[in-house]
PAZAPA-4460 file (N, C-alpha, C; in steps of 0.05 Angstrom, whole numbers, plus 32768, in hexadecimal, padded with zeros to 4 digits):
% residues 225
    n_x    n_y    n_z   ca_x   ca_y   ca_z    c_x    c_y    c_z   seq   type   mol
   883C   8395   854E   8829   83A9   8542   8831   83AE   8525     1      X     A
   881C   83AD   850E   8823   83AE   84FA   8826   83CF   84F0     2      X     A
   8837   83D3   84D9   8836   83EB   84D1   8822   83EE   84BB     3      X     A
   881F   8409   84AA   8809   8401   849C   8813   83F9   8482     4      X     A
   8827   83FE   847E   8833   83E7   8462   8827   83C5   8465     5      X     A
   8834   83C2   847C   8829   83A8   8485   880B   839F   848D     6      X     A
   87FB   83A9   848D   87E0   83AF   848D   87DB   83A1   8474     7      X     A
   87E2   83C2   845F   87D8   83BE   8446   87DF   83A1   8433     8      X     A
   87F7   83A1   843B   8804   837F   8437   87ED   8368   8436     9      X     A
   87E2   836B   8453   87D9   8351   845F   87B5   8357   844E    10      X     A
   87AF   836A   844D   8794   8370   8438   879B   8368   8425    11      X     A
   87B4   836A   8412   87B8   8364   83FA   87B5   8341   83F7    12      X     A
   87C5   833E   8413   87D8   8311   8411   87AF   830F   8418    13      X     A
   879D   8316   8421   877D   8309   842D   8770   8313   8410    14      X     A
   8779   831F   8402   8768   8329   83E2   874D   8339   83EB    15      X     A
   8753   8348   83FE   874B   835D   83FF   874F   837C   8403    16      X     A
   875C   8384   83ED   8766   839C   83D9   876B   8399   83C6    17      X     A
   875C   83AA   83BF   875A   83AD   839D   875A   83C7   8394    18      X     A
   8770   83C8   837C   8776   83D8   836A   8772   83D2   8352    19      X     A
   8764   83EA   833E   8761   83E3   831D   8779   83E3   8311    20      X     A
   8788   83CD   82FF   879E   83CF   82F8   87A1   83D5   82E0    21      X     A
   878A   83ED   82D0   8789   83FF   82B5   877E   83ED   82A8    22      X     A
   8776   83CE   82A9   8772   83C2   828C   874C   83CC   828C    23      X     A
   8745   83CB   8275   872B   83DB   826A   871F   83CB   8270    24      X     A
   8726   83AA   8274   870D   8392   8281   8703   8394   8291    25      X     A
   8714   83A4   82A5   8714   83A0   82C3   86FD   83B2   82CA    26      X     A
   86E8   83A5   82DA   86CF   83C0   82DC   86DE   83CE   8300    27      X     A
   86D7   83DA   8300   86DD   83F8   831B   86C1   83F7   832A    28      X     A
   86C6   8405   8341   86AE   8401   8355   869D   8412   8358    29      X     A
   867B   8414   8357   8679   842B   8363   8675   842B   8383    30      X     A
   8676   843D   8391   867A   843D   83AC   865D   8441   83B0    31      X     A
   8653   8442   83D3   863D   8443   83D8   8637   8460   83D6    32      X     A
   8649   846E   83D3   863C   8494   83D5   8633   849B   83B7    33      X     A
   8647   847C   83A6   8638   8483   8394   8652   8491   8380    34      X     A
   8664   8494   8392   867B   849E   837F   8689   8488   8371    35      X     A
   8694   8485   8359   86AB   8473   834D   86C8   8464   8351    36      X     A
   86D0   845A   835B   86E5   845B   836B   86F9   843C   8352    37      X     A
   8712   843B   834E   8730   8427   8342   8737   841F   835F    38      X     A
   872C   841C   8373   8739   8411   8387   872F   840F   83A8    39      X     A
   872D   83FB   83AE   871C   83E0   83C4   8725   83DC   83DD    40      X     A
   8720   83E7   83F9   872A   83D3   840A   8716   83C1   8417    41      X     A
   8717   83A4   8413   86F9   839D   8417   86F7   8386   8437    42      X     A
   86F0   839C   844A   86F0   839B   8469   86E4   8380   8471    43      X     A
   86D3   837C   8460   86C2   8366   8469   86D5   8342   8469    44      X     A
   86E8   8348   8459   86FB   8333   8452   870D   8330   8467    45      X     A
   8710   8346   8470   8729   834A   8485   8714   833E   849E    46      X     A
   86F9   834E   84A2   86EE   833D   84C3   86E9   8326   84BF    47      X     A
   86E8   8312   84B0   86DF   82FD   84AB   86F0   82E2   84B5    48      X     A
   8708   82F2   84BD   8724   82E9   84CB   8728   82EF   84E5    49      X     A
   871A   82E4   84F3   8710   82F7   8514   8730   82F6   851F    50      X     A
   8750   82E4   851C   8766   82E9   8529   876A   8307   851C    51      X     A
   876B   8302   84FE   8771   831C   84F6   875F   833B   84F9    52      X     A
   8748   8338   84F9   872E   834E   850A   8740   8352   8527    53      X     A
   8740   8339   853E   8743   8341   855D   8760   8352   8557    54      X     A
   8772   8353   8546   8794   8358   8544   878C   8384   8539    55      X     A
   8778   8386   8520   8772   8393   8510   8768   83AD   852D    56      X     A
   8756   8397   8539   8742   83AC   854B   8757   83B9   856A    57      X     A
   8766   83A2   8571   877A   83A6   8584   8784   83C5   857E    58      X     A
   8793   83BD   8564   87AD   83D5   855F   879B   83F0   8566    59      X     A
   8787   83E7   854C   876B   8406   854A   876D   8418   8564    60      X     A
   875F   8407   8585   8761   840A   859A   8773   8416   85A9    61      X     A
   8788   840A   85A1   87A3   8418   85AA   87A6   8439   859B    62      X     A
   879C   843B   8589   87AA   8453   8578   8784   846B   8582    63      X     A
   8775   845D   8598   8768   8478   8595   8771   8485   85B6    64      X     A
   8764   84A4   85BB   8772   84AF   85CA   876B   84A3   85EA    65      X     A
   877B   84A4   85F0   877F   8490   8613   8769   849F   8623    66      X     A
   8767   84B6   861E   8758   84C2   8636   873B   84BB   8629    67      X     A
   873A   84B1   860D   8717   84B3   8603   8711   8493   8610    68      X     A
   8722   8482   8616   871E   8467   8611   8706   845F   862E    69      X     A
   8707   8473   8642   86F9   8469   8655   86E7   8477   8655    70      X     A
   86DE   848B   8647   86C3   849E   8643   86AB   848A   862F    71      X     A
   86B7   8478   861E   86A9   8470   8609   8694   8455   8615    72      X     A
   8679   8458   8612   8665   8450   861E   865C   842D   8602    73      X     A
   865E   8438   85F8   8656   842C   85D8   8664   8429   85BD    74      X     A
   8663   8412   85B3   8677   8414   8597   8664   840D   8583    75      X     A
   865D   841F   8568   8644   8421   8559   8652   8420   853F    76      X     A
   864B   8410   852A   8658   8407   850D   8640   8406   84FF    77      X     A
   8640   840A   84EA   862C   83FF   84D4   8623   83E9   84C9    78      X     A
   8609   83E4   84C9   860F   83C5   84B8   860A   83C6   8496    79      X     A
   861A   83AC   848E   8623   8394   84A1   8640   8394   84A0    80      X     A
   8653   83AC   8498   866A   83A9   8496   8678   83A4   84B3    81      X     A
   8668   83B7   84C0   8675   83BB   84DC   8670   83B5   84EC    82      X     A
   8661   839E   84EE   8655   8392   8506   865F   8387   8515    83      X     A
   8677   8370   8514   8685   8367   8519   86A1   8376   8522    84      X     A
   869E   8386   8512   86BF   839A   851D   86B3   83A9   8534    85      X     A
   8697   83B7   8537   8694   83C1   854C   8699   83BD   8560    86      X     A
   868C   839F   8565   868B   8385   8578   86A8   8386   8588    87      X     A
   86BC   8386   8578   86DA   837D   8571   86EA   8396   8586    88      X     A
   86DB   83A4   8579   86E6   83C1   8584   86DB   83C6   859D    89      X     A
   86C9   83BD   85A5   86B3   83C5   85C8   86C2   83B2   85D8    90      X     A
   86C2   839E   85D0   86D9   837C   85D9   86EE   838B   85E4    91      X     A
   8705   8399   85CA   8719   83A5   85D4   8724   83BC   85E8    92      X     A
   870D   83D6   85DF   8706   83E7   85FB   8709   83D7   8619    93      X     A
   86F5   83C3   8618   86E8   83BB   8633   86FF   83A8   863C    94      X     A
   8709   8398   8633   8727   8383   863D   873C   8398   863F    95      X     A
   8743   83B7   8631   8754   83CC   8638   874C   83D7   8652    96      X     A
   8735   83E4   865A   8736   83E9   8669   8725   83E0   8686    97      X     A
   871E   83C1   8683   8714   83BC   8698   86FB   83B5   86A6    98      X     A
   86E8   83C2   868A   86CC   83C2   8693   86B4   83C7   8673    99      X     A
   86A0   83C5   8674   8696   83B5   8655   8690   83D3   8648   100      X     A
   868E   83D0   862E   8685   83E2   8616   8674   83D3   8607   101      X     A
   8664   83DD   860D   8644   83D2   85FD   8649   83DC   85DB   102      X     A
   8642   83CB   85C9   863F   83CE   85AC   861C   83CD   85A1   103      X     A
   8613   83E0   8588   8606   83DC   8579   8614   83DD   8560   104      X     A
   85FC   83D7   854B   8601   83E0   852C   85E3   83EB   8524   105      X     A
   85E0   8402   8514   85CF   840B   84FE   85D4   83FF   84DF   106      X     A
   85B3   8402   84DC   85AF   83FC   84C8   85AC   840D   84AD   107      X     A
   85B5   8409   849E   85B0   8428   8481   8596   841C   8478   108      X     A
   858D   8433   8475   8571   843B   845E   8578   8448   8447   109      X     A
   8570   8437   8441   8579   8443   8418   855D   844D   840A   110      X     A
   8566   8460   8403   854B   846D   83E9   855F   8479   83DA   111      X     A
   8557   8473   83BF   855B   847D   83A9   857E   8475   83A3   112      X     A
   8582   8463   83A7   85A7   8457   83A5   85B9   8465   83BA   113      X     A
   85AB   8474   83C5   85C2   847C   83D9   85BA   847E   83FE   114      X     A
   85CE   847E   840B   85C5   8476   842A   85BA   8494   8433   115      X     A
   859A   8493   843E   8594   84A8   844B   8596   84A1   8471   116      X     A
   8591   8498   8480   8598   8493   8496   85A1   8476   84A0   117      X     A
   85A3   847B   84C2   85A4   845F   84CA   8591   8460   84E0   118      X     A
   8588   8442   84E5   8571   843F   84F8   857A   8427   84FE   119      X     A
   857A   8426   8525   8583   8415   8537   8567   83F8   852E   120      X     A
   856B   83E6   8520   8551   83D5   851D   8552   83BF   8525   121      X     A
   8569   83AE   852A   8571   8395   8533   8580   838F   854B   122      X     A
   8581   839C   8558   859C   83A2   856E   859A   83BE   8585   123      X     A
   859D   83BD   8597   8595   83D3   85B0   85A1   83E8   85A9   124      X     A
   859B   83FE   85AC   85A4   8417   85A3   85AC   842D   85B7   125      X     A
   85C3   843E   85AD   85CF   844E   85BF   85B7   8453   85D7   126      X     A
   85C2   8463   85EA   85A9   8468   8607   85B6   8482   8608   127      X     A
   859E   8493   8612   85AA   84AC   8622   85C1   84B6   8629   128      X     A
   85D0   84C5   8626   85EC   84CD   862D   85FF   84C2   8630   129      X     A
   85F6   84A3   861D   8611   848D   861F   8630   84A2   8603   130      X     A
   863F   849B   8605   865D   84AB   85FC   865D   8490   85E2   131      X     A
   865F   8499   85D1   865C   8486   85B5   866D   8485   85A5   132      X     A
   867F   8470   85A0   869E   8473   8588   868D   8462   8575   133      X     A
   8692   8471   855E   8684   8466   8542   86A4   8459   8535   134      X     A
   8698   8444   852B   86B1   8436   8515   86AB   842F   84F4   135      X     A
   86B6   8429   84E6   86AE   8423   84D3   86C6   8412   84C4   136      X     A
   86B9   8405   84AD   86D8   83EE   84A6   86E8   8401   8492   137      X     A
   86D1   8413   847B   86EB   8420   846C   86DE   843F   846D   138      X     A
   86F1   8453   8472   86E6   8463   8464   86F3   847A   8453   139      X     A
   86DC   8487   8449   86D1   848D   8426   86D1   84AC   8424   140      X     A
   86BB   84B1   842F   86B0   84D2   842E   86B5   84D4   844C   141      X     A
   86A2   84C6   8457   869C   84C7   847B   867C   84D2   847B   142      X     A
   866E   84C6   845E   8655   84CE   845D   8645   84BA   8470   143      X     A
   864A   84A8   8474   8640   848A   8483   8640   8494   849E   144      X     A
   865B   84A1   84A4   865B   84A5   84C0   864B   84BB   84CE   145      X     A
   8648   84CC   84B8   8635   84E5   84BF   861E   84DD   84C5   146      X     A
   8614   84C9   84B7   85F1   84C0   84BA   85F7   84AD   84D1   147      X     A
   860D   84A3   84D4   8600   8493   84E9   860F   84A2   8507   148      X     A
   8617   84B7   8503   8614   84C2   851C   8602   84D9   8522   149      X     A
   85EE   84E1   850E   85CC   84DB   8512   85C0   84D5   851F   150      X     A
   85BF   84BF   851D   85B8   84A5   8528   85BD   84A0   8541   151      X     A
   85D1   849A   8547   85D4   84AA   855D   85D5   84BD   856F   152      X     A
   85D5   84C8   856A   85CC   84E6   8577   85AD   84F5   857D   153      X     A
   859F   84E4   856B   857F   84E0   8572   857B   84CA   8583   154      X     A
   8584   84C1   858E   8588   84B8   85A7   8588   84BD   85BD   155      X     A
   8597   84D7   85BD   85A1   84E8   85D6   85BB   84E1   85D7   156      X     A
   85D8   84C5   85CD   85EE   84C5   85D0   85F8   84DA   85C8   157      X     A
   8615   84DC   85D3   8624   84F0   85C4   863F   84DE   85AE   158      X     A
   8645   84EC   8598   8659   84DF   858B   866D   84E0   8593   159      X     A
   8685   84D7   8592   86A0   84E2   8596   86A7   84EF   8580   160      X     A
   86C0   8504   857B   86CE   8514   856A   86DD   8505   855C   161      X     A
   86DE   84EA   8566   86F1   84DD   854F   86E8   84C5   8547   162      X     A
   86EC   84AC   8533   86DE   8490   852D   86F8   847E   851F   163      X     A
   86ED   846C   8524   8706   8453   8518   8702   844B   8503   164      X     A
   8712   8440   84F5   8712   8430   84DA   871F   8422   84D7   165      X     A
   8723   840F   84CC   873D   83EF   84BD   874C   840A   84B0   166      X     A
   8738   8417   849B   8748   8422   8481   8733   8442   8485   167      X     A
   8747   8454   8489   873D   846C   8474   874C   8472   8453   168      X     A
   8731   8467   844A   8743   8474   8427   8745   848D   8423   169      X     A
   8731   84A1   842B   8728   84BF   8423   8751   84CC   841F   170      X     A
   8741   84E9   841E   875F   84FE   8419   875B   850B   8438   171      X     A
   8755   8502   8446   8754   8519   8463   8753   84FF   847C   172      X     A
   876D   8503   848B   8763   84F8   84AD   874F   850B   84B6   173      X     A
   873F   8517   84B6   872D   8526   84C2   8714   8527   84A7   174      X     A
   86F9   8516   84B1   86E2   851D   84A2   86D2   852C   84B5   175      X     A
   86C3   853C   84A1   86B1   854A   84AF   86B1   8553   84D5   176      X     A
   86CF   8559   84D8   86D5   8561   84F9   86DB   854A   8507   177      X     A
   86DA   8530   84FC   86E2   8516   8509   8701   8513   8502   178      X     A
   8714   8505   850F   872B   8501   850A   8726   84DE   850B   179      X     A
   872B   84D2   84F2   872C   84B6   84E6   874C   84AC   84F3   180      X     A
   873F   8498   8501   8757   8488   8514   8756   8465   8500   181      X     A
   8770   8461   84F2   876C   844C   84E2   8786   8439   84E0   182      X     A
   8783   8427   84D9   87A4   840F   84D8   87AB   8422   84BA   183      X     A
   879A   8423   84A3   87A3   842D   8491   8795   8447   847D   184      X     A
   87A8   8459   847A   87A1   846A   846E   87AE   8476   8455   185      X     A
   879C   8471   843B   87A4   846F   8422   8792   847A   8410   186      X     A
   8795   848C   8407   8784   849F   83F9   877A   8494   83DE   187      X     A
   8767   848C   83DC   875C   8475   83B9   874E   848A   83A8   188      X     A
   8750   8493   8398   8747   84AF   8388   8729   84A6   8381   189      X     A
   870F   84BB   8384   86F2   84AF   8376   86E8   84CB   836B   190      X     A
   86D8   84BD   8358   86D1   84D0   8347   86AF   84D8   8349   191      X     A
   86A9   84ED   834C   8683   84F5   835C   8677   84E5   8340   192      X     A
   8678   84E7   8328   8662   84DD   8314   8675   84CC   8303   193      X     A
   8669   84BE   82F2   866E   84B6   82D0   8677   84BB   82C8   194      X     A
   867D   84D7   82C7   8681   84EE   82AF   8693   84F1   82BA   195      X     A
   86A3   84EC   82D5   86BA   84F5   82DD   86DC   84E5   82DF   196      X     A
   86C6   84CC   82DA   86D3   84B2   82E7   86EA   84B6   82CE   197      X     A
   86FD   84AB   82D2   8711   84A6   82CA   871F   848C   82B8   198      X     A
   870D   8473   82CD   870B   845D   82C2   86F3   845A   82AC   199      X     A
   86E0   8466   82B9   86CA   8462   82A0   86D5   8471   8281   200      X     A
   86D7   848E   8289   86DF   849B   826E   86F1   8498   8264   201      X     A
   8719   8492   8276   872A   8488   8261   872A   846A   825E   202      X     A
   8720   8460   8270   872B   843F   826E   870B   8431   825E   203      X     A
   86FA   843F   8269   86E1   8432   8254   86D6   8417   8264   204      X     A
   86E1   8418   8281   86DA   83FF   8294   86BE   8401   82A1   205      X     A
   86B3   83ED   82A1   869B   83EC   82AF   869C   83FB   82D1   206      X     A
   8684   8405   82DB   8684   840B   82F4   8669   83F4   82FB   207      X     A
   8672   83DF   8310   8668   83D4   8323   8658   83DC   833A   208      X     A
   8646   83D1   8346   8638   83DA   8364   8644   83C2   8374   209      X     A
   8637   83D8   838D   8646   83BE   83A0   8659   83AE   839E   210      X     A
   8671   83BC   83A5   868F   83A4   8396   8695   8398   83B3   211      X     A
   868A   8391   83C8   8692   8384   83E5   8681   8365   83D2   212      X     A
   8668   8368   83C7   8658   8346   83BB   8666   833F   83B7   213      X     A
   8665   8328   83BE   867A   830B   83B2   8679   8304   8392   214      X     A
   8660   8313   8387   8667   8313   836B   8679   832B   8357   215      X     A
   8672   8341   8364   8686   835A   835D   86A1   8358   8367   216      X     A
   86A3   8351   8380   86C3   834D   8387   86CA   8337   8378   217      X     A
   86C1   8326   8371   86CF   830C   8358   86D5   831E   833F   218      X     A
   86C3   832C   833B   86C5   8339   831B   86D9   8350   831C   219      X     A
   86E6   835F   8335   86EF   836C   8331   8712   8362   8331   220      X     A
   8713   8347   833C   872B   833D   8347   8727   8328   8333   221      X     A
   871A   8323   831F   8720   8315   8303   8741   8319   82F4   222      X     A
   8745   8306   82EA   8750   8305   82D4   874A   8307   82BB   223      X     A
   875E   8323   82B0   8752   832A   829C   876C   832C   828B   224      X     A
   8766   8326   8277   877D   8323   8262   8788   8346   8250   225      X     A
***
């Protein structure tokens, strides 16, 4: 079982974590809420390694509470980060204890740059009084998780009190009354606007969208002189 030094290690040796290392070339991310963020854990790099995902989702499993593990009906992630870890994670429930955990993923609706809900569109969706563990690969605010347990919940499922993650970056094991169950937990500082950012106003660095693209994660993991 890894510790989370060693976690963060193995994100770093797969080049997925990233930190701004002050030079003014270097552009910074903006996040999907929209806030500014000097620093990356980028989930989608890590599942793309299904020994390292089945090892990632194992431990996850192990660390949530024993008595929730046989109540949980469903394992629900977002797409497209979490589709696959969901999967990963319903796999691992159901080989722990014996008998299957059905998985979906929601979809985000975006208006106006930022995520207003999720809608079941591609894939079967929670049922009636099924017991629902939401996961996600990083998290941020825990604004993602709020809409998509929405989403659920217009359903008729119920959520559970707590959800998984690879990574919580935020400043709180507890969002919004949820307690974040994670391999790693590391607080990455973000700034609400422009005006606040840190990197923008002392370093004068570009802010990026979408830094998971294969063209923003190149640019941010550039060499820069």
């Amino acid at each position: 079982m890894r510790t989370q030094e060693k976690w963060i290690q193995l994100y770093s040796d797969m080049g997925a974590y990233w930190m701004h290392d002050g030079n003014p070339k270097r552009p910074h991310a903006i996040l999907t809420s929209r806030k500014h963020s000097a620093g990356y854990f980028n989930g989608e790099i890590v599942c793309e390694n299904t020994l390292v995902k089945h090892e990632s989702c194992e431990q996850l499993v192990g660390m949530f509470p024993s008595d929730a593990i046989n109540s949980i009906d469903r394992v629900v992630g977002p797409a497209f980060g979490a589709i696959t870890l969901a999967d990963s994670i319903a796999f691992n429930i159901a080989i722990l204890r014996g008998r299957t955990c059905f998985m979906s993923y929601a979809t985000k609706i975006k208006g106006d740059g930022k995520i207003k809900e999720f809608e079941f569109v591609r894939t079967s969706m929670p049922k009636q009084n099924e017991v629902v563990l939401l996961v996600e690969d990083t998290l941020t605010t825990g604004g993602s998780v709020n809409s998509l347990a929405r989403a659920v919940m217009a359903k008729g499922a119920t959520v559970l009190p707590f959800v998984g993650a690879l990574v919580n970056r935020s400043e709180s094991k507890i969002l919004d009354g949820r307690e974040a169950y994670s391999l790693i937990y590391k607080y990455m500082p973000t700034w609400d606007t422009k005006e606040d950012c840190h990197a923008c106003n002392k370093l004068g660095s570009e802010a990026i969208e979408e830094p998971k693209s294969k063209e923003s994660w190149a640019r941010l993991n550039a060499t820069y002189e």
